[in-house]
N, C-alpha and C positions, 0 to 999 in steps of 0.2 A: 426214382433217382438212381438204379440201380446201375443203368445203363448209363448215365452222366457217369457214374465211380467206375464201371468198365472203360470209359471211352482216358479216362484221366489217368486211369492205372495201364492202359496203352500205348498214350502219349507224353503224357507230361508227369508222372510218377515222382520225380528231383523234384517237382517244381516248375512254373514257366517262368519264360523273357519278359521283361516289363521294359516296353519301348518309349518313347517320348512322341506325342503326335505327330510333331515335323517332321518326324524322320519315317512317316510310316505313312501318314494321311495326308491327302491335298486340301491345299485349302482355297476355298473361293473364296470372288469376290459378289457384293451386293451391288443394286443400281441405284444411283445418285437419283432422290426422288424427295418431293416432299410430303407435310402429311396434307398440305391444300392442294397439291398435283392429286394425290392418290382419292383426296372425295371427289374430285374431278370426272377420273376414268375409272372409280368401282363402277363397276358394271355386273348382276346376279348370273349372268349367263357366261360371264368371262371365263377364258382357257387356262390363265393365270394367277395364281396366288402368289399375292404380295403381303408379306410379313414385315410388321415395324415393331414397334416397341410393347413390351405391354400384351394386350387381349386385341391389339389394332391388325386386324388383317381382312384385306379384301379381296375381291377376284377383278382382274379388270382383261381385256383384249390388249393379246401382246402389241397390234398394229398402235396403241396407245400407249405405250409407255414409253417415255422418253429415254433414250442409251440406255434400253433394255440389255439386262445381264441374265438370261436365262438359264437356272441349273437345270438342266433333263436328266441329271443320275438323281440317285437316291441318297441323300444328303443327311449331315447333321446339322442343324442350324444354333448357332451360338447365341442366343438372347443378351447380350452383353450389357443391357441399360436399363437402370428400371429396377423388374423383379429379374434377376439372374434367372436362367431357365434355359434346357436344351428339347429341342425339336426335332424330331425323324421324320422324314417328307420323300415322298418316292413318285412326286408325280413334278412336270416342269412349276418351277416357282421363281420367284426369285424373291427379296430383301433388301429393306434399307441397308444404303453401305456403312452405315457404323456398327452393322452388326455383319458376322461373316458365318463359315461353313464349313467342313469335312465332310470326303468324300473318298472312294477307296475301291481298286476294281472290282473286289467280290462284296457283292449285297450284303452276304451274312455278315463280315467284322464292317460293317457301314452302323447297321443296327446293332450290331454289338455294342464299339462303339458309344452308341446313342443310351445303353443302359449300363455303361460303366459311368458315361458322367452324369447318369441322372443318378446313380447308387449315391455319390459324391457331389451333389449340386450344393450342397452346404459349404462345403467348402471354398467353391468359387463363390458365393455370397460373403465368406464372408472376406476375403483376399479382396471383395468390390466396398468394404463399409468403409466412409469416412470420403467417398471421391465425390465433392460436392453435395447439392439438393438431392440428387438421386444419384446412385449407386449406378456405379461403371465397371468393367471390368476391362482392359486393356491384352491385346492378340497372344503378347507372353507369357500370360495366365497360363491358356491352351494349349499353348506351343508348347511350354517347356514342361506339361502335365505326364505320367508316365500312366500308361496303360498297361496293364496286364495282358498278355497274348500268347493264349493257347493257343494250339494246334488246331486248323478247322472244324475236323469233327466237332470238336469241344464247343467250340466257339455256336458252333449248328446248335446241338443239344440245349444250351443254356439260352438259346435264343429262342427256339421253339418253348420253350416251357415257361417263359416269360412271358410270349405271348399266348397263350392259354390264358395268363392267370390275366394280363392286358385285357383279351378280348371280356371275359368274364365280367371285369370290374366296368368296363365302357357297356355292356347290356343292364347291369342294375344301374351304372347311372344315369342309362335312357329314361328306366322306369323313373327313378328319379326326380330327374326333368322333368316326366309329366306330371309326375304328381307337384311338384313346384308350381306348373303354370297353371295348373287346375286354381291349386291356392291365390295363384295371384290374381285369378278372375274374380276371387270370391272378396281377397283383399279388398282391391282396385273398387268393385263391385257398392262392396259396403262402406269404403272409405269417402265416395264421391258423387255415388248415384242417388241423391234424397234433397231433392233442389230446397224444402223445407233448413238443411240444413245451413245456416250463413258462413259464407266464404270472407274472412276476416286477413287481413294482412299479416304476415308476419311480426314487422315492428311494430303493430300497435299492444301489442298482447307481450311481447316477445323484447329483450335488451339482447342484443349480439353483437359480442365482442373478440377479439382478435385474441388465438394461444399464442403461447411462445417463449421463449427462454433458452430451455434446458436442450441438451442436443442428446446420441447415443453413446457420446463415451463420458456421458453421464451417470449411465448404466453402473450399479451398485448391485448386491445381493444383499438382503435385509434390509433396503433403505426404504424410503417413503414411496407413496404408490402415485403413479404415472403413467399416463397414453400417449403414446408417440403416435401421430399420426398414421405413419404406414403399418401400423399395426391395424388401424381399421378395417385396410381393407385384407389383410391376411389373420385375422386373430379373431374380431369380435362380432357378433351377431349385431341383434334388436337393440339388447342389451347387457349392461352387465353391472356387477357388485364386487370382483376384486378383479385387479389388473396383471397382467403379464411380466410386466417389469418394477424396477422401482427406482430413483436416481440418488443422490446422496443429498445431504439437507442443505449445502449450501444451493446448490441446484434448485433443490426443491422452495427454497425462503425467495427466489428471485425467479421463479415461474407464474405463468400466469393459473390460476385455476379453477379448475369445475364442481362445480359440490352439489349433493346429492337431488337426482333432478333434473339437470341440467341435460343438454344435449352437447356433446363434442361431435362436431362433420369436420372432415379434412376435405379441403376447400381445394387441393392440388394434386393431378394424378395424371398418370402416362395420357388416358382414355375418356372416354365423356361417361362410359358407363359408372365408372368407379369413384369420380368426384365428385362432392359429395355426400359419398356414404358417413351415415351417422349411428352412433352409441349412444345409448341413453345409461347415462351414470345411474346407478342407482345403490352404490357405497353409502357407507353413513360417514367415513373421511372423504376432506377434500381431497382430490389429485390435481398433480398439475399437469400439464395439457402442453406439448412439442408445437411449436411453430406450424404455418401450413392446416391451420385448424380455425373454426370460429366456435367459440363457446354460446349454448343459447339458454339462457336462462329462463322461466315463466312459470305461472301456477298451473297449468296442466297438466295430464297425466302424460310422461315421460314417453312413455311405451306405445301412445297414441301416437305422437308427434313424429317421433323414431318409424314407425310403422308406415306414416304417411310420406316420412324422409326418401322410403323405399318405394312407393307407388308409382307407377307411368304416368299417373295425372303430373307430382313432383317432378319426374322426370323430363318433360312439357317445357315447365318453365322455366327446369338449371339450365338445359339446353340453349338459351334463348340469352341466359348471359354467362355461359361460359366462352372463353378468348383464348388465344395460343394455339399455337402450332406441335411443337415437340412436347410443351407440356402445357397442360387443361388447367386453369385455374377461374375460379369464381372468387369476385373480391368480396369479401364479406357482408359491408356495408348493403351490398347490391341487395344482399337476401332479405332484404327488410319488406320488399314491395310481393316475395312470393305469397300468394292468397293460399292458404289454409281455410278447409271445411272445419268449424269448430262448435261441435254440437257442445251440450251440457256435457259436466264429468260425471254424470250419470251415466249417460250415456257411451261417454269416452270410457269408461270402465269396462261397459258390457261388451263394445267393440276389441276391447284389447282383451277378454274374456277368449271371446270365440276367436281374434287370428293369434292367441296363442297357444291355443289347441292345433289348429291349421301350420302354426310354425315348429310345434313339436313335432307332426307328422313326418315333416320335411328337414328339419334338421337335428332333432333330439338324437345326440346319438350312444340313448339307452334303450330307443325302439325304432322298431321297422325297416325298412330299406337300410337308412342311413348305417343303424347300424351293423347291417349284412356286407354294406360297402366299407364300413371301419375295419372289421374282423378281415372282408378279404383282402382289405388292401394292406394290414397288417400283416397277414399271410405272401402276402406280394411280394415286400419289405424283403421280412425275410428268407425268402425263398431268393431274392435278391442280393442281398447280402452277401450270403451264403453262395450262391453261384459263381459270383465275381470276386469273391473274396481267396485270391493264393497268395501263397509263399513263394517267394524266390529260390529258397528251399524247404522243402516241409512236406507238411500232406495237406491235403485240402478239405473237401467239405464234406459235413455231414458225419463225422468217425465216431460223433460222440453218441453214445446211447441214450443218453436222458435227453438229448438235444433231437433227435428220432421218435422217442414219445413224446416229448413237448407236439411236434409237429404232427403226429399222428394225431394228437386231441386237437389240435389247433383246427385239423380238418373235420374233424367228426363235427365241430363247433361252428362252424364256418358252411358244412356243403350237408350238413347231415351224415357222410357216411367217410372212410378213408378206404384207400385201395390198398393194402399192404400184403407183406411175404407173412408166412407161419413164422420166419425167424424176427421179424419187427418184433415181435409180441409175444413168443413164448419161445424158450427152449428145451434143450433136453436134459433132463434130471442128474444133477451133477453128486446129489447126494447116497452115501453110502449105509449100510445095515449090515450090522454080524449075520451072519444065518440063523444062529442058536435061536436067536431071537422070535425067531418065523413060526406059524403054524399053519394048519393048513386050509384055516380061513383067511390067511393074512399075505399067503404066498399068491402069486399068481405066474406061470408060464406060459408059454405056447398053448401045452395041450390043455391047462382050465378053463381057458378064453371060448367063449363058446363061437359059434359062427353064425356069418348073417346078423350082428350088431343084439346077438343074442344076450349079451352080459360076460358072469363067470359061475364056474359051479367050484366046488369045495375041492382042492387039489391032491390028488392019489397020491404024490410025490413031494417033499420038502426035503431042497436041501439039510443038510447037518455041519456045514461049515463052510469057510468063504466069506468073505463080503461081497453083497448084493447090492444092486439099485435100491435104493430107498424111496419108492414113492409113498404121496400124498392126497388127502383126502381133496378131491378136486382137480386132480390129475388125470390126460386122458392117456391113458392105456391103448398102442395098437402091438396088433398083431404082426411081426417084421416077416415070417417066411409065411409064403402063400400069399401074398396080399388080398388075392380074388377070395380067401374065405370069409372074408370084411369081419374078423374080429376086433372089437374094439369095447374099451369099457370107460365108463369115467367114476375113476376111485370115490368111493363113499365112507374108506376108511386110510390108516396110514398102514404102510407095509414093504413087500419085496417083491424086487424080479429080476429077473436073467435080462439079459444084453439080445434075447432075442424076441423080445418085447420093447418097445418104442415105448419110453415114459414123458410127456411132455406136459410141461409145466409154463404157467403163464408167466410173462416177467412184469403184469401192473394190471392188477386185478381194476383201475377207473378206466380201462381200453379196455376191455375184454371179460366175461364173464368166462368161469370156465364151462357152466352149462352150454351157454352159447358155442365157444368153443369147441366141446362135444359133437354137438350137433352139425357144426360146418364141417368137422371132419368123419361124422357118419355119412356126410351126402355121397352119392354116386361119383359123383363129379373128382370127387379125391380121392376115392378107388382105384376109379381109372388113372387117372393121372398116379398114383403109386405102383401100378401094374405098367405102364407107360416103360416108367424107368427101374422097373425092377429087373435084376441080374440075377440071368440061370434057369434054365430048363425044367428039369425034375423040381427042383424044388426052390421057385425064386425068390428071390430076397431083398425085400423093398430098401433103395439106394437112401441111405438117415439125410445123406446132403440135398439130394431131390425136395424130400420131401420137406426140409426146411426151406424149399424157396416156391412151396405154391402157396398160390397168389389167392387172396378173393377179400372179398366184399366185411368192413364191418361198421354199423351203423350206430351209433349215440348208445350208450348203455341205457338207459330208457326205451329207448328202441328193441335192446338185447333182449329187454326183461319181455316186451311184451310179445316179440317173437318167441320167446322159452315159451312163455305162459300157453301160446297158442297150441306151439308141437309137443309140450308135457301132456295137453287134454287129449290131444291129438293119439300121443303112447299109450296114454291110458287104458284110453277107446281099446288100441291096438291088439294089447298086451293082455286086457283081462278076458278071462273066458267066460267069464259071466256073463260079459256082454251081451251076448246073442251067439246064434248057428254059426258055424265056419266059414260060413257064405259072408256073413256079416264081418265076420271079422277080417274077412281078405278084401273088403270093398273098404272098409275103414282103413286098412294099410295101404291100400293104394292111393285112395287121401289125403293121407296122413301123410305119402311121401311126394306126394304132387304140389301140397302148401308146403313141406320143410321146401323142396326145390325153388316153390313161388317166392318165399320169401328170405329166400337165400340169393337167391339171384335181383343183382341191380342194373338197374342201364348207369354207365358211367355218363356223366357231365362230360358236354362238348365244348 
């Protein structure tokens, strides 16, 4: 980040301009098209991407499109219907015209741009609640929204390192995906492949009944518990046992509702994939249930049914009567005649047994993938945040230190390792000692320090007055003139030094071990780099502000521990002369510093 706080303390220092999109972005138009034109001319090989509302988008041949409006820049696309949402698109597309675009001569603030209003997509969601059945948003939403607009550079920086952490999050949730469709073979598989099993109708097993009542500015805090339909498809799994929201009780005395067991699907949705998705209540209060839903009552196991709600065989037959154009709806009643596989609940038990192991896989996210994709997208967030986040006047991001180690773990937790400076994590010893107090096991200077990462021997010399650096047990001791004689110690007890000793001290001992520590700055590698920028001839003198900004590698303090453990055996070997012949011991130090190197050294994430 360091070079973001360079490029910010270059250009925009006060502060930047925060403009209104009108006055800064163009905006396109969409092509008049419908959504029964558009299944018409999809086409998989088409040049064209056409975006409608929703998850609806297809490719079709511009020669096919009727009063084609094609963008060939690199666009933002306004989702304005529906689920509010913005789109960056860099290749020709075009769009239903109820939804529109920005567009800007330089690429970088286009995608810029594109991550200021996704920082902020709540917002326009919710400037859209209340405009009919589905939520709209209208062009002076956007237009009269003010963006924050740094300086190019700036703008570059924050862009590239979005997409890092972009690209990142889209490879786990390829893996993802396939571990999904894996599952879903295994679902699909067992929920429909056993012709033994009888395929039974819906309504004969099954009452289903129509939700509705209560709407969202019903919405209460502590009230009674409720499903709003479009929460299905953004909020709830397979199933569930407490709800998202709650309405208030005259609301609630005049809803319809689902009680435990039951199945709520929302019967209405932008797309064909998304209607209806169903929730298997499994509360022990009733809830009531938002319009745009059918309630399914029966003696079956919930979780079964739920499970089957989601399968491709299901999928078959909503297909078959779902109707509408701009929006997908199945009438309720209709669902009576879908055939469900309905073995014994014996059996339906063991099946919801094993795909809810298969469904943990894929979406539990207290394990695996998922949640590797929770933490980075977490991290995302706020790295997000935090980028796009200035003052009109002020300072900007990142100043705060606890806010720097927050991040520093966030990554060690997230990637295994963080990349940081020496100053992220420790500084220079700010505390002070009488001399009186000293002796001359407790003093340490230049000439005790022995050389070649020897230690220290018992000091000839003790001041008799002054106040000194007061180091700490766990503090690493460098040597400041000569750098090339790599003295270095790491305190085993509390004591004193002169200002021509380097005392550094960790600032969060759960980042950093100071053994660990030790050891990163006994490497070669930060020798050199100290001799790099050390100042003066005869006798040079490693730069204290250098050396607070080299960089390197630190991984999981579990990770710390078992790297120490390794190069402590490794010293051991080195150190004792008992060991073996002198031979032996110079083969063992070169070992020794081949795995500190090995395991000091990381490939960083691409």
């Amino acid at each position: 980040m360091s070079r973001l706080d360079d490029l910010i303390q270059e250009y925009c220092p006060d502060g930047v301009p925060f403009v209104k999109i009108k006055d800064y972005f163009t905006r396109l138009k969409g092509t008049p098209i419908t959504a029964r034109k558009m299944k018409e001319i999809a086409s998989e090989d088409g040049e064209i991407k056409i975006f409608a509302g929703g998850k609806t988008i297809i490719d079709a041949h511009e020669a096919d499109i009727p009063k084609a409006n094609i963008t060939t820049v690199p666009a933002v696309l306004v989702q304005s219907r529906g689920v509010i949402d913005f789109v960056y698109y860099d290749k020709p597309f075009t769009f239903k015209n109820e939804m529109w675009a920005y567009t800007h001569e330089d690429i970088t603030t286009v995608k810029y741009l594109y991550y200021v209003l996704s920082n902020d997509v709540q917002y326009f969601r919710e400037k859209a609640s209340g405009m009919g059945s589905l939520p709209q948003i209208s062009t002076p939403v956007t237009e009269e929204y003010k963006v924050p607009l740094p300086a190019l550079p700036v703008q570059r920086e924050i862009v590239r390192i979005l997409d890092e952490f972009t690209l990142l999050s889209a490879e786990l949730a390829a893996e993802l995906a396939a571990r999904k469709k894996q599952y879903e073979y295994y679902r699909d598989t067992l929920l429909n492949n056993n012709a033994e099993i009888p395929k039974i109708k819906l309504g004969e097993f099954a009452v289903i009944s129509r939700g509705g009542n209560f709407q969202k500015k019903d919405f209460v805090d502590n009230g009674l518990p409720c499903i709003h339909y479009g929460q299905i498809y953004t909020h709830y799994g397979t199933y569930a046992d407490t709800t998202l929201t709650t309405i208030n009780e005259e609301a609630y005395s005049k809803s319809k509702k689902a009680k435990k067991n039951d199945i709520v699907m929302a019967v209405t949705s932008e797309n064909i994939e998304d209607v209806c998705k169903s929730v298997a209540w499994l509360g022990d209060k009733d809830i009531a249930v938002s319009g745009h839903t059918a309630i399914i009552s029966h003696q079956q196991n919930a979780k079964y049914l739920s499970y089957y709600f989601s399968s491709n065989a299901f999928f078959k037959q909503k297909k078959k009567l779902a109707h509408g154009t701009k929006v997908i709806e199945v009438t309720p009643n209709t669902l009576a005649n879908i055939e469900v596989p309905l073995p014994s609940l014996e059996v339906q038990n063991r099946l919801v047994e094993v795909l809810d192991n298969f469904d943990s896989i894929c979406s539990d996210l207290n394990i695996g993938l998922p949640a590797e994709i929770e933490a980075r997208q977490k991290q995302y967030e706020f790295y997000r945040d935090q980028l796009l986040t200035f003052a009109e006047n002020g300072n900007t991001i990142l100043t705060n230190n606890e806010q720097r180690r927050n991040l520093i773990k966030l990554l060690q937790y997230v990637l295994g390792y963080a990349n940081v400076s020496l100053s992220d994590i420790a500084e220079y010893q700010k505390e002070r000692i009488d001399a009186s107090l000293l002796d001359a096991s407790t003093y340490v200077g230049v000439d005790n320090l022995l050389q070649n990462k020897a230690g220290i021997k018992k000091s000839e010399y003790v001041p008799t007055e002054g106040r000194l650096i007061n180091y700490h047990k766990g503090d690493v001791l460098i040597g400041n003139i000569r750098p090339y004689l790599r003295k270095i110690w790491l305190a085993k007890n509390d004591g004193g030094t002169n200002g021509d000793v380097l005392d550094i001290t960790i600032k969060n001992n759960q980042i950093v071990t100071s053994k660990f520590l030790y050891y990163v700055l006994s490497s070669e590698s930060f020798f050199d780099y100290d001799m790099q920028y050390a100042k003066g001839a005869k006798m040079p003198r490693g730069d204290k502000k250098a050396v607070m900004n080299y960089t390197f590698t630190i991984p999981t303090i579990e990770r710390q521990k078992e790297i120490v453990a390794i190069l402590d055996k490794f010293d051991d070997l080195c150190n004792d002369l008992s060991a073996g012949i002198p031979a032996e011991i110079e083969a063992n130090q070169k070992r020794y510093e081949y795995y500190r190197d090995q395991l000091l050294t990381f490939k960083e994430l691409k």
